[in-house]
C-alpha positions in Angstrom: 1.3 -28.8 -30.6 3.8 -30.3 -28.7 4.5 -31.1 -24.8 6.8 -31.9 -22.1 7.6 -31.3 -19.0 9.6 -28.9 -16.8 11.1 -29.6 -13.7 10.3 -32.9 -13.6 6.8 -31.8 -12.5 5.4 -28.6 -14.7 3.2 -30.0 -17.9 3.4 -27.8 -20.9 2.4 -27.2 -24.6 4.8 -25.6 -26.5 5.2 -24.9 -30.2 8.1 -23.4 -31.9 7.7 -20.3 -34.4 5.7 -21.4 -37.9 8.3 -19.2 -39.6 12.3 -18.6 -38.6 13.5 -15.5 -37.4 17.0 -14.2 -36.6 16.1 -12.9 -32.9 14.8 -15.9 -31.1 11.9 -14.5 -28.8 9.8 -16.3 -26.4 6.8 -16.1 -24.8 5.0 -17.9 -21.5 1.2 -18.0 -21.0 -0.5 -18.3 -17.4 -4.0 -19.1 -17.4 -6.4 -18.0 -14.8 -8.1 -19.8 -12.1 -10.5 -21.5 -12.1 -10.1 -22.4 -16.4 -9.7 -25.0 -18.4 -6.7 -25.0 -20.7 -7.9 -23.9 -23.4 -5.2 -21.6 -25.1 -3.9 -23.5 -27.9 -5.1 -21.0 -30.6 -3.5 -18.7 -29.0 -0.1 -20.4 -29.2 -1.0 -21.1 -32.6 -1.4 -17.3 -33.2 1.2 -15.9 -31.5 3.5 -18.8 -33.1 2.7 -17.7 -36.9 4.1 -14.4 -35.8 7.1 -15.7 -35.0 7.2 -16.3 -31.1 8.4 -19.7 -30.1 5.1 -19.8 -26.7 5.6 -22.0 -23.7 1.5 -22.9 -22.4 2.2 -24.2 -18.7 0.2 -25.8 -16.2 0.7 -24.9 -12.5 2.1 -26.9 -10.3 -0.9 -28.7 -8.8 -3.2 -27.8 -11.5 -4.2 -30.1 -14.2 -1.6 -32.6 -15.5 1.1 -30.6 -13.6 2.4 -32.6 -10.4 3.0 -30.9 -7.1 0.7 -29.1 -4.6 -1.3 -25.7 -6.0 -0.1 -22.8 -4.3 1.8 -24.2 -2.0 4.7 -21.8 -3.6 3.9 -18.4 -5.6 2.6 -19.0 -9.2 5.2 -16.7 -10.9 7.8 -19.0 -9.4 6.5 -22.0 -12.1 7.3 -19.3 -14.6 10.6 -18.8 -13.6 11.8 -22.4 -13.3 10.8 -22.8 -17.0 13.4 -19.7 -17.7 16.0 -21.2 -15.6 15.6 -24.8 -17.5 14.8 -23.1 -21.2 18.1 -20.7 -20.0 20.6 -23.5 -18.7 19.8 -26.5 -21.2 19.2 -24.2 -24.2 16.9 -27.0 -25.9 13.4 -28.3 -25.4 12.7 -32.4 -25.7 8.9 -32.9 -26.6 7.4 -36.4 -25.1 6.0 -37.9 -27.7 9.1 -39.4 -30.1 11.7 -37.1 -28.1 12.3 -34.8 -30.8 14.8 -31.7 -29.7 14.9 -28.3 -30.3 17.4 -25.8 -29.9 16.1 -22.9 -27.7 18.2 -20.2 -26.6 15.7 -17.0 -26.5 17.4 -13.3 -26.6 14.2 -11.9 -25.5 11.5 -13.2 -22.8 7.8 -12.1 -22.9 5.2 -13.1 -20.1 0.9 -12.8 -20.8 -1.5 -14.0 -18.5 -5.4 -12.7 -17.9 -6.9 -12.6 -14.0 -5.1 -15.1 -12.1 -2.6 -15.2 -14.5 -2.4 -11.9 -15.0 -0.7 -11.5 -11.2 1.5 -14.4 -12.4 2.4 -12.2 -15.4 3.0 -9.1 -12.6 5.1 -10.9 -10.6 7.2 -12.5 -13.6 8.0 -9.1 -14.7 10.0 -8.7 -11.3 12.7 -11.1 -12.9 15.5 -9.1 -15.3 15.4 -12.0 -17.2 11.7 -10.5 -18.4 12.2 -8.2 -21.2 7.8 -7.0 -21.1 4.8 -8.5 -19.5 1.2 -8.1 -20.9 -1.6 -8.2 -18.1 -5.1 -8.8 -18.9 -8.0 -7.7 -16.2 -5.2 -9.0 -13.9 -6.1 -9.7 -9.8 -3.5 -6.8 -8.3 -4.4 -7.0 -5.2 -5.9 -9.9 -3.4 -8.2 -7.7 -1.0 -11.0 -8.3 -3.5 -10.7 -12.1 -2.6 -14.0 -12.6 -0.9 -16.3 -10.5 -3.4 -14.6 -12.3 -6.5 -15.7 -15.9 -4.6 -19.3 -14.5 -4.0 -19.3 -13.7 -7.6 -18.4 -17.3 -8.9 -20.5 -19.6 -6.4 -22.8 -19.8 -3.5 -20.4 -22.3 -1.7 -19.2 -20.6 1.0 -16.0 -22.6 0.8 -14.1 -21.8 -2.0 -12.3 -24.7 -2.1 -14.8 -27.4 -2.1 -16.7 -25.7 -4.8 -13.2 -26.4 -7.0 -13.0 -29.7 -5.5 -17.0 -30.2 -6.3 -16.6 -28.2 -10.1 -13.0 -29.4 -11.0 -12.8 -32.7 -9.3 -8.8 -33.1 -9.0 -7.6 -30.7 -11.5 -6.6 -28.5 -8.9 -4.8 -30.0 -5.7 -5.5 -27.0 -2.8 -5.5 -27.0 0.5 -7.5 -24.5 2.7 -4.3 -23.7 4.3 -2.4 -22.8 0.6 -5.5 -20.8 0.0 -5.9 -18.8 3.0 -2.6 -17.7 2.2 -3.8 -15.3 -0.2 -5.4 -13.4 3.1 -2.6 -12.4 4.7 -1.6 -9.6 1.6 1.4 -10.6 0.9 1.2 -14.0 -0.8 1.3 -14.0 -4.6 0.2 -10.7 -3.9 1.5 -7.6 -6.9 0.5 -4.3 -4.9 3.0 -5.9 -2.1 5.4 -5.3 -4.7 4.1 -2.1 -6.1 7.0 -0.4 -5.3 9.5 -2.8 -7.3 7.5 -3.3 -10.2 9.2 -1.3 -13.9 6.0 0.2 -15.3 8.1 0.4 -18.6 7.9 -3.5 -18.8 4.4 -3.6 -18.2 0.9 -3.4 -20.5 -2.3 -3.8 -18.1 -5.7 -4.2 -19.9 -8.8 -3.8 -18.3 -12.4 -3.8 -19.0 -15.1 -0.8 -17.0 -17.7 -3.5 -16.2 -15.5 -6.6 -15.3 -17.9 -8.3 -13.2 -15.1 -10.0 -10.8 -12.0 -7.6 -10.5 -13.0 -4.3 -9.8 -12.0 -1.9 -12.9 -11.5 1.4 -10.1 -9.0 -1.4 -7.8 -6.6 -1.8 -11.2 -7.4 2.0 -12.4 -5.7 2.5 -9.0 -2.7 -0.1 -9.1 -2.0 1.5 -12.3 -1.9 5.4 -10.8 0.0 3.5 -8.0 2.7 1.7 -10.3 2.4 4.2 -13.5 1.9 1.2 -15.5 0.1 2.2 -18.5 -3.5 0.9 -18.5 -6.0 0.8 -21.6 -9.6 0.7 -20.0 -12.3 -0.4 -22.3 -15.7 0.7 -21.5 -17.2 -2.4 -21.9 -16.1 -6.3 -22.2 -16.5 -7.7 -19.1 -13.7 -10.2 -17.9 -12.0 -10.1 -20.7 -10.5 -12.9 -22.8 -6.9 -12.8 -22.9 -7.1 -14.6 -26.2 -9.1 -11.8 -27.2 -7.4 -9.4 -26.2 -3.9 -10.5 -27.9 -5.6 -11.0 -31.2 -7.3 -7.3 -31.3 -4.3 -5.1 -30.0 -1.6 -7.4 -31.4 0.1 -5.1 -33.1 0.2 -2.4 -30.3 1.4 -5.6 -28.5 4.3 -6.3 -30.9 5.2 -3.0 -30.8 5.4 -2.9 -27.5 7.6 -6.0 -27.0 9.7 -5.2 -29.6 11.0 -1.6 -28.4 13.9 -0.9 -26.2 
């Protein structure tokens, strides 16, 4: 696993495909929040199928410099395609060694937090698909997903207590998730592409409510496979099991 660093301030993994393939295809993970980073088997999975994968940090979050949500998520996700796009290479930190990067196709997956990262990405025509696991679609649901995490009434001290400085909010940056609009997908219900978009979604998620993305997806018309049981589900997971409906998926015009 290799890393650098985007932007001057955006940490991330990356690893280029195990085997080489004529298309060069790429693909982005966002992690949810709160979590540790903890998707390297992932990369190495989707990597042996011939992805070069791109593992970010937020800005703010983890090794990544910068404030946390002081700008929209998905915006992190698009500097990395404006740098990846512009320099065509990717320098890793450790002895400096460069590789030639220049992806034909662009592929966005993230799960709950991440998952409206992913949504969001998918607004950019750079974005060929996005893949959406038990994704937050609408941030109305914000003060029943807190109860369900921790007694603190204040959301952000109880990362502050639980995460120490991995996270770098202010109450301000997170009350901006009130107002609707904010890093918000059904604000942009309207200019979303249901055929770029894969939602997964489990009946007895205990955090995001499976009838508030059942109606995103009747909303949008993005197609939405709702699994009876699973709980929040593990994006990791998730991409393993339906891989090849995944694939298939990206792969299509």
């Amino acid at each position: 696993m290799y890393r650098t660093r985007f932007q001057k301030e955006i940490v991330a993994e990356f690893l280029p495909p195990k085997r080489k393939i004529k298309t060069q295809r790429l693909i982005l993970l966002c992690d949810g929040m709160p979590s540790i980073p903890k998707k390297q088997g992932l990369v190495e999975f989707l990597s042996s199928k011939g992805y070069w994968v791109i593992y970010p940090r937020y800005r703010g979050a983890w090794e990544s410099d910068g404030e946390f949500l002081k700008n929209s998520p998905h915006l992190d996700i698009l500097n990395i395609i404006d740098e990846v796009l512009s320099s065509k290479k990717i320098k890793e930190n450790s002895f400096y060694q460069s590789f030639d990067l220049f992806p034909s196709e662009i592929f966005v997956i993230g799960g709950s937090f991440g998952g409206a990262t992913a949504l969001l990405s998918s607004l950019d025509s750079r974005v060929k698909k996005v893949i959406a696991n038990c994704p937050v679609v609408d941030w109305k649901i914000l003060k029943e997903e807190e109860s369900a995490e921790t007694a603190n009434p204040n959301y952000v001290s109880y990362l502050k207590d639980t995460f120490g400085n991995a996270y770098r909010l202010s109450e301000k940056n997170w009350k901006k998730l009130y107002d609707g609009k904010f890093f918000n997908p059904i604000f942009h219900a309207k200019e979303l592409n249901p055929n770029k978009i894969r939602m997964f979604h489990a009946m007895d998620d205990p955090y995001i409510p499976a009838g508030v993305v059942k109606s995103f997806a009747d909303l949008t018309k993005i197609k939405l496979k709702l699994l009876k049981k699973g709980g929040h589900l593990s994006t990791d997971w998730i991409v393993k099991k339906y891989w090849n409906e995944i694939h298939r998926f990206f792969i299509a015009n």
